[in-house]
C-alpha positions in Angstrom: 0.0 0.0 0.0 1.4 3.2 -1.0 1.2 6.4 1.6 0.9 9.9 0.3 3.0 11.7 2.5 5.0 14.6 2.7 8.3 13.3 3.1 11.7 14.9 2.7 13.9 14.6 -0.8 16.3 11.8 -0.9 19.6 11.9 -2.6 22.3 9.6 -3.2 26.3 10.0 -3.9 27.5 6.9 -4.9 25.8 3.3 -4.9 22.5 3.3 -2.6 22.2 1.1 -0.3 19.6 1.9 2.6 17.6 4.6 -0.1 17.6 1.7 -2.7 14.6 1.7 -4.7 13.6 5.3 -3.3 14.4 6.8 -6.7 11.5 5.6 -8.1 9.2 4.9 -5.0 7.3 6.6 -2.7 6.8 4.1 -0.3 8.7 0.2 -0.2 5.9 -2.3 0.2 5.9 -5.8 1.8 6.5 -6.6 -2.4 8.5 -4.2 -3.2 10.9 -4.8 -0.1 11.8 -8.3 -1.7 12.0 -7.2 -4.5 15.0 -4.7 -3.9 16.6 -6.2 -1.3 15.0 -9.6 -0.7 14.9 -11.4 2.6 17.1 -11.2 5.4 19.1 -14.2 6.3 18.6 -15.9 9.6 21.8 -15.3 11.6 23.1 -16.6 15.2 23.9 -14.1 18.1 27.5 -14.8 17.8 27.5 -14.5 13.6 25.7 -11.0 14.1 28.5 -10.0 17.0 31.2 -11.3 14.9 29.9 -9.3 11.5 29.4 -6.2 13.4 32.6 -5.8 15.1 34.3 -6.9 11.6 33.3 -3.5 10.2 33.0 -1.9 13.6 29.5 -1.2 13.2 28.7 2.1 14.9 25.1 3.4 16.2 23.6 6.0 14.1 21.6 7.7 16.9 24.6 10.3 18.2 26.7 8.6 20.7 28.1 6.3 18.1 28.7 3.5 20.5 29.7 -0.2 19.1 26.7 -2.1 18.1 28.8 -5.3 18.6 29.8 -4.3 22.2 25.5 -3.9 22.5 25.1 -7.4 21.1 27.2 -9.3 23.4 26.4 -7.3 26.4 22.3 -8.3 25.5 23.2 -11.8 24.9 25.1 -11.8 28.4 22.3 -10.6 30.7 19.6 -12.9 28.8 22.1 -15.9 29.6 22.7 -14.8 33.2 19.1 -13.7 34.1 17.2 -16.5 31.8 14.8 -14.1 30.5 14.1 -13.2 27.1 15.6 -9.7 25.7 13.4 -7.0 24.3 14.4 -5.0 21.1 13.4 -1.3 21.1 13.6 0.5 17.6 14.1 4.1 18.7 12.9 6.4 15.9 11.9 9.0 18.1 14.6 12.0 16.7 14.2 14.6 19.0 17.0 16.6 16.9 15.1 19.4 15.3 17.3 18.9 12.4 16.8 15.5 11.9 14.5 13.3 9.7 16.4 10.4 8.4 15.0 7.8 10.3 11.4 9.4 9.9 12.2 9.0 5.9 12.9 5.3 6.6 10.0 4.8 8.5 7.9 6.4 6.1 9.7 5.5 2.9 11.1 1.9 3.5 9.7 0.4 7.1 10.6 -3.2 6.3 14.4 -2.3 6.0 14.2 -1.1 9.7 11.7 -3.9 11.0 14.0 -6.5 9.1 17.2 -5.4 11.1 15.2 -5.6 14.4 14.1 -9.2 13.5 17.1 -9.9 12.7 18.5 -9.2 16.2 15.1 -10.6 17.8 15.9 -13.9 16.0 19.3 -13.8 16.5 18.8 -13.0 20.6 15.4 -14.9 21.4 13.6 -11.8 22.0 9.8 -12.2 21.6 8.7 -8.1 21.4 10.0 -5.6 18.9 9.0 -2.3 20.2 9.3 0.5 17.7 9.2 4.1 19.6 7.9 7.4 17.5 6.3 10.8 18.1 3.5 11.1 15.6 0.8 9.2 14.6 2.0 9.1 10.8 5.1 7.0 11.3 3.1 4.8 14.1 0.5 4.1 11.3 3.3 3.2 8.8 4.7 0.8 11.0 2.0 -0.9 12.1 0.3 -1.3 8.5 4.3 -2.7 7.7 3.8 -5.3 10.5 0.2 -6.1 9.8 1.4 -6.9 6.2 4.4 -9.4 7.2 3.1 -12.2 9.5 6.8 -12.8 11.0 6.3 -8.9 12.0 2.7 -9.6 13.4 2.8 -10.6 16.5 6.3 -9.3 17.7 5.9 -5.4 16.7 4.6 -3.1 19.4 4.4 0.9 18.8 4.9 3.4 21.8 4.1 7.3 21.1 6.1 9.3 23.2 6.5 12.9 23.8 8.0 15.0 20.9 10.9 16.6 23.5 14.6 16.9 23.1 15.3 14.7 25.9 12.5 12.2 25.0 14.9 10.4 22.5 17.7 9.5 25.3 17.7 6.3 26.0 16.6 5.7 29.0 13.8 8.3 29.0 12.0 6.3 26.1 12.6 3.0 28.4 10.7 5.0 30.9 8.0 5.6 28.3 7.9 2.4 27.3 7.6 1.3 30.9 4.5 4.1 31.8 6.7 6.3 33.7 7.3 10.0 32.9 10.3 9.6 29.6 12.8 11.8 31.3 16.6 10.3 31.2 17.3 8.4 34.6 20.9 8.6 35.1 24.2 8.0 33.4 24.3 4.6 35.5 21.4 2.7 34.1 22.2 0.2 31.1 19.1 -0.9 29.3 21.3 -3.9 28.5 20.9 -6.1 31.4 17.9 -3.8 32.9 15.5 -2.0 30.3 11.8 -2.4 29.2 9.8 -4.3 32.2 13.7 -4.9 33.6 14.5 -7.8 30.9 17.3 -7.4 29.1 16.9 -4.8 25.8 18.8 -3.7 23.2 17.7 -0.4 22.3 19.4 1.4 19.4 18.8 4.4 16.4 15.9 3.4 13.6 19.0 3.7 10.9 21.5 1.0 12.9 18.9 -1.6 12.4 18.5 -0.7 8.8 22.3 -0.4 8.5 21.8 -4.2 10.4 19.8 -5.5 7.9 22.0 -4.6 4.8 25.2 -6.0 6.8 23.5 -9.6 7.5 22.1 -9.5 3.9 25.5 -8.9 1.9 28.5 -9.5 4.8 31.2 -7.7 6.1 33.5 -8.1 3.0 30.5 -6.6 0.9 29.3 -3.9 3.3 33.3 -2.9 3.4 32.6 -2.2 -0.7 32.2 1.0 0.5 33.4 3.8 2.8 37.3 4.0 4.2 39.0 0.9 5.7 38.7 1.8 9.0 35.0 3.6 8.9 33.7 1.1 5.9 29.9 1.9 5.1 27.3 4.3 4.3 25.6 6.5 6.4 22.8 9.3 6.3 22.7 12.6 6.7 20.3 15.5 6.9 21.2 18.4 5.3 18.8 21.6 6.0 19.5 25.3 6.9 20.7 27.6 4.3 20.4 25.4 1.1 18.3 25.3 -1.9 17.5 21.7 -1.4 17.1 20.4 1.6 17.0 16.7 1.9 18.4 13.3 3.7 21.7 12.5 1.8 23.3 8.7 1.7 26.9 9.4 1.4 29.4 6.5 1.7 32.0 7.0 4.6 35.0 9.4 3.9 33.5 11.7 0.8 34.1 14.9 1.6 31.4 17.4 3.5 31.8 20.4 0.8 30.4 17.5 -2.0 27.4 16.7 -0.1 26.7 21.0 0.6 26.9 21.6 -3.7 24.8 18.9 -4.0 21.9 20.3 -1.8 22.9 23.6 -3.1 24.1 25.7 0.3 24.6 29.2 0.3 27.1 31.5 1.4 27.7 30.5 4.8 29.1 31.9 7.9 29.1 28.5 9.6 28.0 24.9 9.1 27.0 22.9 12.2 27.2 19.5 12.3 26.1 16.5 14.2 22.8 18.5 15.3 22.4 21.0 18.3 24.5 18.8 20.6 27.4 18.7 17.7 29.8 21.5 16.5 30.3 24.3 14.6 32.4 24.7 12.0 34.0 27.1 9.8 32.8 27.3 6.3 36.4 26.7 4.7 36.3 23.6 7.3 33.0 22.7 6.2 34.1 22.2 2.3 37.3 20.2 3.5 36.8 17.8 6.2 35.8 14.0 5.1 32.3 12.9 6.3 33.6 10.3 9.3 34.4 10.0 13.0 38.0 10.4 13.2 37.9 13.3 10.1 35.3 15.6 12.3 37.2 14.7 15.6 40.4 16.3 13.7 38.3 19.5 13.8 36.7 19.4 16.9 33.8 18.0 15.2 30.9 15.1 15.6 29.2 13.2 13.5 26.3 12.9 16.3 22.8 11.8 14.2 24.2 13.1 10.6 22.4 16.4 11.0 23.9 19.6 9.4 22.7 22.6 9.2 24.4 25.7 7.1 23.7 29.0 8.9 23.6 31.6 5.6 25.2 35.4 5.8 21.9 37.2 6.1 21.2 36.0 9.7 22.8 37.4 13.0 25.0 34.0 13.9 25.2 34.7 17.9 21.4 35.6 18.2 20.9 32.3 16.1 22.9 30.7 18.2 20.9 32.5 21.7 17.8 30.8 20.3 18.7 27.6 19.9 20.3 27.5 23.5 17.7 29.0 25.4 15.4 26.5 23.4 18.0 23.9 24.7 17.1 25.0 28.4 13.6 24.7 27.6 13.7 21.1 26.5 15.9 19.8 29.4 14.1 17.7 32.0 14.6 19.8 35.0 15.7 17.2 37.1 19.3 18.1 37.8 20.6 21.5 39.4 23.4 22.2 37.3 21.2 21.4 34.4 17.7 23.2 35.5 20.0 26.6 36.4 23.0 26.2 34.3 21.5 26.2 30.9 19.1 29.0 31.3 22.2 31.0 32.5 24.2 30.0 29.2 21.4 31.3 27.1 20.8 34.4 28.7 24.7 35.1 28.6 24.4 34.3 25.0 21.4 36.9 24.6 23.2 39.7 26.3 26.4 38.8 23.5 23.6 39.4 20.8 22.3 42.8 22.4 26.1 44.2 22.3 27.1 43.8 25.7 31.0 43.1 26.9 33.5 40.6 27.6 32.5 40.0 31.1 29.3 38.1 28.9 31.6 35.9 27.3 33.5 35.1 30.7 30.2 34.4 32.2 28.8 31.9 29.5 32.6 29.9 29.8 32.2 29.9 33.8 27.9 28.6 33.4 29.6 25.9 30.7 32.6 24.9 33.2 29.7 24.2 35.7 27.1 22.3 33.3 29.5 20.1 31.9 29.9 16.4 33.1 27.7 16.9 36.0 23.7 15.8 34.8 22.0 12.7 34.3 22.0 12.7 30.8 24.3 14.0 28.2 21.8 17.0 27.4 24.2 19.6 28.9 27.3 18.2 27.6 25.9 18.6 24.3 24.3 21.8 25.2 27.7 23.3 26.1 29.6 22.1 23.5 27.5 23.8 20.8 27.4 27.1 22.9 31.1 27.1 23.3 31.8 26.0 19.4 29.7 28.8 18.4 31.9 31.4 20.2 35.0 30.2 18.5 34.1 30.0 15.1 31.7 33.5 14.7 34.8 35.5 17.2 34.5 37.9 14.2 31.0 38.4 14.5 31.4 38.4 17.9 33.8 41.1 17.7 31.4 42.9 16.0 28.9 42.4 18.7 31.3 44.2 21.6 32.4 47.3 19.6 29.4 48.0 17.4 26.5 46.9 19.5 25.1 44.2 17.1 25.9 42.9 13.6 23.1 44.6 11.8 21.8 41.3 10.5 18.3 39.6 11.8 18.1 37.1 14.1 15.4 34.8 12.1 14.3 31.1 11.9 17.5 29.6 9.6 17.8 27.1 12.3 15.1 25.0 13.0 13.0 25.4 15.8 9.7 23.4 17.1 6.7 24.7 18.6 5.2 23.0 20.8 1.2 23.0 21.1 0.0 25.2 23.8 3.5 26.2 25.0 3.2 29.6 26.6 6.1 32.4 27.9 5.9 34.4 30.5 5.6 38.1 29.3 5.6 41.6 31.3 3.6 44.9 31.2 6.2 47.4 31.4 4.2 50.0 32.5 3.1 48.4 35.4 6.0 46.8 36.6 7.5 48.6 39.7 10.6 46.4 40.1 9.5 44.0 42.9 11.8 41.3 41.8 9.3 38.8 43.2 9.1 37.4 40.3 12.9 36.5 40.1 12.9 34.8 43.4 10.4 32.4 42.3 11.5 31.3 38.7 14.9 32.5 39.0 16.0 30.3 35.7 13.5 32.2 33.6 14.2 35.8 35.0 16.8 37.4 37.3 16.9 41.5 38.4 19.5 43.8 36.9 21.3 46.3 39.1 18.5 48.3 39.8 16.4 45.5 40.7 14.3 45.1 37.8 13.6 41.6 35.6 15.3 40.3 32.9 13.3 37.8 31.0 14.8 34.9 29.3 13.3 34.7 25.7 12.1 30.8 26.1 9.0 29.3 26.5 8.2 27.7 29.8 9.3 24.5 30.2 6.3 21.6 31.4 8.7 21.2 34.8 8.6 24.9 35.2 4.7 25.5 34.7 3.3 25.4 38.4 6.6 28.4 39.3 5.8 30.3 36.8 1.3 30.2 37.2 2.4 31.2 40.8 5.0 34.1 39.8 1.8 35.3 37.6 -0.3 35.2 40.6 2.0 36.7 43.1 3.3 40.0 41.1 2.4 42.8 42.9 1.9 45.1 40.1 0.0 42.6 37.8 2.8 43.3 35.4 3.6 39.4 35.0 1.7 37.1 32.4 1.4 34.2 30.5 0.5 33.9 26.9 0.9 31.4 24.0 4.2 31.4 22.4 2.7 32.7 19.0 1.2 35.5 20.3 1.3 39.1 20.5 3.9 40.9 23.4 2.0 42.6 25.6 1.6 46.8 24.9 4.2 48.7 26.1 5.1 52.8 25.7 8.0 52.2 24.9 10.9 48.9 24.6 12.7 47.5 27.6 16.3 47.8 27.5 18.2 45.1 29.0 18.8 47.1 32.0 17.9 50.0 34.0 14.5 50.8 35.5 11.6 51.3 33.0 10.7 54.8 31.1 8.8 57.1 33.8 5.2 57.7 33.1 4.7 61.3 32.8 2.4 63.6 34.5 -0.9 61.7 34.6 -3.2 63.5 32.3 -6.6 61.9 33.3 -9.0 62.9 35.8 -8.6 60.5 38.7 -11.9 58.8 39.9 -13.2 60.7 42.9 -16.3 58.1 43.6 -15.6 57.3 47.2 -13.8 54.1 47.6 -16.1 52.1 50.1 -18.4 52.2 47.4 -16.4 50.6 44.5 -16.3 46.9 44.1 -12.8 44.9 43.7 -13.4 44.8 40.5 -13.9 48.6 40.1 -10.7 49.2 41.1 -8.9 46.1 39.6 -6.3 46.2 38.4 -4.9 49.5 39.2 -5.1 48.9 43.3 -6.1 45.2 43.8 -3.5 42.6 44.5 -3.4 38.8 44.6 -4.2 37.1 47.4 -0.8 36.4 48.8 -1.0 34.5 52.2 1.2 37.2 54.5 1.4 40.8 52.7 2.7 42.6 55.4 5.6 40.0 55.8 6.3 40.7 52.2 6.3 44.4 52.2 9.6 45.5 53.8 11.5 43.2 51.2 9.5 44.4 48.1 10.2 48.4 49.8 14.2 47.3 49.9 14.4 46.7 46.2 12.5 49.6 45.2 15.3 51.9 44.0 15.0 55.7 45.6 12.9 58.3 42.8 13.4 61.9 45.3 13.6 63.9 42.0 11.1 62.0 40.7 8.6 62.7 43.1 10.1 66.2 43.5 9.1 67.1 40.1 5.9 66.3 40.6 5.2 63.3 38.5 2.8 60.9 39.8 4.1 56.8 40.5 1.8 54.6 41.6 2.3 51.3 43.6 0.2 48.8 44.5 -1.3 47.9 47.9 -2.0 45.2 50.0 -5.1 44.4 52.0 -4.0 44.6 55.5 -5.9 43.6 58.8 -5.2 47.0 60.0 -7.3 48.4 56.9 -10.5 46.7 56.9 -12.7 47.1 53.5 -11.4 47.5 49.5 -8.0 47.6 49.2 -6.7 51.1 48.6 -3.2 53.0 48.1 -1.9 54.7 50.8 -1.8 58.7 49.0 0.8 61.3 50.8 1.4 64.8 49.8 4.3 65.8 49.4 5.5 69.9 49.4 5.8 71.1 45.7 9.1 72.4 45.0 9.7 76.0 43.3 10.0 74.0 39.6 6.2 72.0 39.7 4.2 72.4 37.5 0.2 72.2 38.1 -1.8 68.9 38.7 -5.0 68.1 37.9 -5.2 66.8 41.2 -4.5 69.8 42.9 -7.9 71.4 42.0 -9.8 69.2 43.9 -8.0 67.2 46.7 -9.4 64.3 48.3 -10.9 64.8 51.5 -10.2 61.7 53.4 -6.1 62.2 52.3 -3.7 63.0 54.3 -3.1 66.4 52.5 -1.2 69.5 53.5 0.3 71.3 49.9 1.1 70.6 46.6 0.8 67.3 45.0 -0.4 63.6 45.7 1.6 60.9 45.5 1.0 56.9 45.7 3.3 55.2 47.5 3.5 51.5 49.1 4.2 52.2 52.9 2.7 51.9 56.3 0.6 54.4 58.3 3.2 54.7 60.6 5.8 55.7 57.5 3.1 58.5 56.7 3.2 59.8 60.2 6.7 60.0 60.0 6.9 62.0 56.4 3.9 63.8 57.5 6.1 64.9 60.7 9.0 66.2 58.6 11.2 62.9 59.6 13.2 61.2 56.5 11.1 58.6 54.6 11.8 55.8 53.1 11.4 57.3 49.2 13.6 60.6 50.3 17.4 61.3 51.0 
């Protein structure tokens, strides 16, 4: 049965081998499948360990470890524990960048399948479980495995989340098992403990294809291809800054600048590769170094899951670069402190290198790396890290640009991938009523943290699903009702005029409007919501002297006459609507006139000149009122 999907372009340099017969199909049948690359022979454990380490088979998922050493270690703990293995097809590819083994699955299923049943015949497993994120490669599967009646009883298809960190291994045997897919610690091998705790060999949608076509034609055939010691083909995605993008078979060894002409790529300022947890290279490195391991180690590279991506001269490289990391912060799991903390700080010292600010930036993101690296459950920050810190080396021009000039003068678009997430939402602020509580930044302090005057910086991400319940209470608590959430896609908040990245926000000017002079025990809360009302916090007073502390001091502003108001807690000692606390203060020889001053409000504690809202106690009034210092004067 042929599917009409939308799949990407397939190209070829060399002979195919794992996008045979894609040339002039859209989909490999149950027929077709034997027909191009007919059955696959039944092999012994120890043949399929022996072929594989012959050719040093490699995974194709991004850690690149030996599929041989897998084998054996399976075979060991289902001899030692008598219990029969379970394969796991992982086809999730939570790399933005990646879609070779959602081509397979689409394009040519049985390939994939007959590598798994190769190794489930090969081990004694009696479950093939095949993990994806969407329904359209589950369906293809299972129509593959309906159709083939050794497939029919064996294949079993998990949807998991479509997260970064839902592709780790562990995290999809924790889907598998019903538990939340987050990665569960560098210590866990799914080898001797995996799905339901029997043994499981768990590897990359393309190493079972790559499986198959080694048990069909042998090591000395498979070596036909490739370099001696890296024989083989392998895929790669190739996206970004090209005229065609498309998944590429390339044999082992050709060189990176053939595979970039022939998907057309642009003028580049830098091609990454191996995915957002690879490496960046330069564009003259990019057209020289050979597509394998030990070639891409020689420049500091990875091969990771094939994935490159050529960043083009018409985007701002670092600001790319900034949304791609803080994205990386978003998708972690949340589950480690170095990880939860230390990748929202590398991404917000990479924002403030796009907005033009200095070297102590740069020192910063190399101390919040130093601390990531090496010390999470997973490998997520390693990789995080490692394409931060790449970036810096290979764009230090742009960079350089950045420090003396302020910016680059390019846009900061969408050249690198980037999901979006249903219903994902970002915390946003109201300017003009934030009053620089920094509430906020003691509560999600990994999505916003205070400049020197005390007012938030906000991380450009959306908010991670760990992160939710901190940042529905941050909304909640904010004094000022300045702090909101709302769906990625939609419009920022209004504002008079933009934030800069630090410094208190623009003064409002003399209020023009009339204020309302209907008495106040008359209004309903929500009357005078939101200007006055605050949430229900469960100790205001408590709060007040640290929110006060933060505040920074405004004497000329009040001096001049301008009006700032703050909002106001219900107290015990206040019974009734909430309401501001309103002191006059003496006008100075250089006010100007008020609208306020024409008709004062009876019930305010008014002497001369002009009313001002401030946040403090009764007994603070008494004191201004008596001529004593305040806490707003010097």
């Amino acid at each position: 049965m042929v599917m009409p999907v939308a799949v990407p372009d397939v190209f070829t340099i060399g002979q195919p081998r794992l996008t045979a017969g894609l040339d002039r199909l859209t989909r490999i049948d149950r027929a077709a499948y034997r027909q191009v690359f007919g059955p696959v022979p039944r092999r012994s454990a120890q043949q399929l360990i022996k072929m594989a380490s012959e050719v040093d088979l490699r995974g194709r998922g991004g850690a690149g470890f030996p599929v041989a050493r897998k084998l054996s270690a399976v075979l060991l703990a289902t001899r030692t524990r008598r219990r029969a293995p379970v394969i796991v097809v992982n086809a999730t590819e939570g790399e933005p960048g990646s879609l070779k083994d959602r081509m397979l699955l689409l394009r040519s299923p049985y390939l994939v399948l007959g590598g798994a049943l190769a190794a489930a015949t090969a081990l004694g497993a009696q479950k093939i479980v095949v993990g994806v994120t969407n329904s359209l490669m589950a369906r293809s599967v299972k129509q593959a495995a309906a159709a083939e009646p050794a497939l029919r009883r064996l294949v079993e298809v998990v949807r998991v989340p479509d997260r970064f960190v839902a592709g780790e291994s562990s995290s999809l045997i924790n889907a598998i098992n019903g538990r939340v897919p987050v990665p569960q610690g560098r210590k866990s091998h799914a080898s001797s403990s995996g799905v339901a705790g029997r043994p499981t060999l768990l590897s990359n949608a393309e190493t079972f294809a790559q499986l198959a076509i080694l048990s069909m034609i042998g090591p000395q055939g498979y070596a036909t291809a490739g370099t001696a010691a890296e024989p083989g083909t392998m895929l790669l995605t190739v996206g970004g800054a090209v005229d065609h993008p498309a998944v590429v078979e390339v044999p082992i060894g050709v060189s990176l600048g053939e595979v970039l002409d022939l998907c057309g790529a642009r003028p580049a300022d830098g091609v990454l590769v191996g995915g957002y947890h690879g490496s960046w290279l330069t564009a003259d490195e990019a057209y020289e170094v050979p597509v394998s391991r030990s070639g891409l180690a020689g420049v500091r590279g990875t091969l990771g899951a094939g994935i490159v991506l050529v960043l083009g001269r018409d985007s701002c490289p670092i600001g790319e670069v900034a949304r791609v990391a803080a994205y990386l912060a978003k998708e972690s799991s949340g589950q480690c402190g170095p990880c939860k903390l230390g990748l929202p700080n590398v991404a917000r010292s990479l924002v403030a290198l796009a907005t033009g600010s200095g070297v102590e930036e740069l020192d910063a993101l190399r101390r919040s790396a130093a601390l990531v690296r090496g010390r999470g459950a997973c490998s997520h920050p390693d990789g995080a890290t490692r394409f931060a810190l790449s970036a810096v080396d290979v764009f230090a021009d742009d960079l350089a640009e950045h420090f003396f000039r302020g910016g680059c003068g390019r846009k900061t678009g969408s050249s690198l991938p980037l999901p979006v997430a249903p219903g994902e939402q970002e915390l946003t602020l109201d300017w003009t009523r934030c009053r620089g509580h920094g509430l906020c930044a003691h509560i999600v302090p990994e999505l916003i943290q205070l400049d020197q005057q005390g007012f938030p910086i906000m991380l450009d991400m959306a908010v991670p699903p760990w992160l939710g319940k901190e940042a529905r209470q941050a909304v909640e608590m904010c004094p000022a009702l300045a702090l909101r959430l709302t769906p990625v896609d939609a419009p920022a908040p209004a504002r008079t005029a933009s934030r800069p990245l630090t410094g208190p926000p623009p003064r409002p000017a003399i209020r023009a409007q009339s204020f309302d002079r209907a008495p106040l025990a008359a209004a309903t809360p929500r009357q005078i919501e939101p200007r006055f009302a605050a949430p229900n916090l469960p100790d205001p007073d408590l709060m007040r002297p640290n929110l006060v502390e933060r505040r920074p001091s405004r004497p000329d502003f009040e001096r001049s006459g301008a009006v700032y108001r703050s909002p106001v807690y219900p107290s015990p000692a206040y019974p009734g609507p909430v309401r501001p606390n309103r002191l006059a203060l003496p006008a100075g020889p250089t006010a100007s006139a008020s609208p306020l001053d024409a008709d004062p409000d009876p019930d305010d504690r008014v002497l001369t000149g002009k009313i001002v809202d401030l946040d403090v106690s009764e007994e603070w009034i008494a004191e201004i009122a008596a001529g004593q210092p305040g806490p707003y004067r010097n």
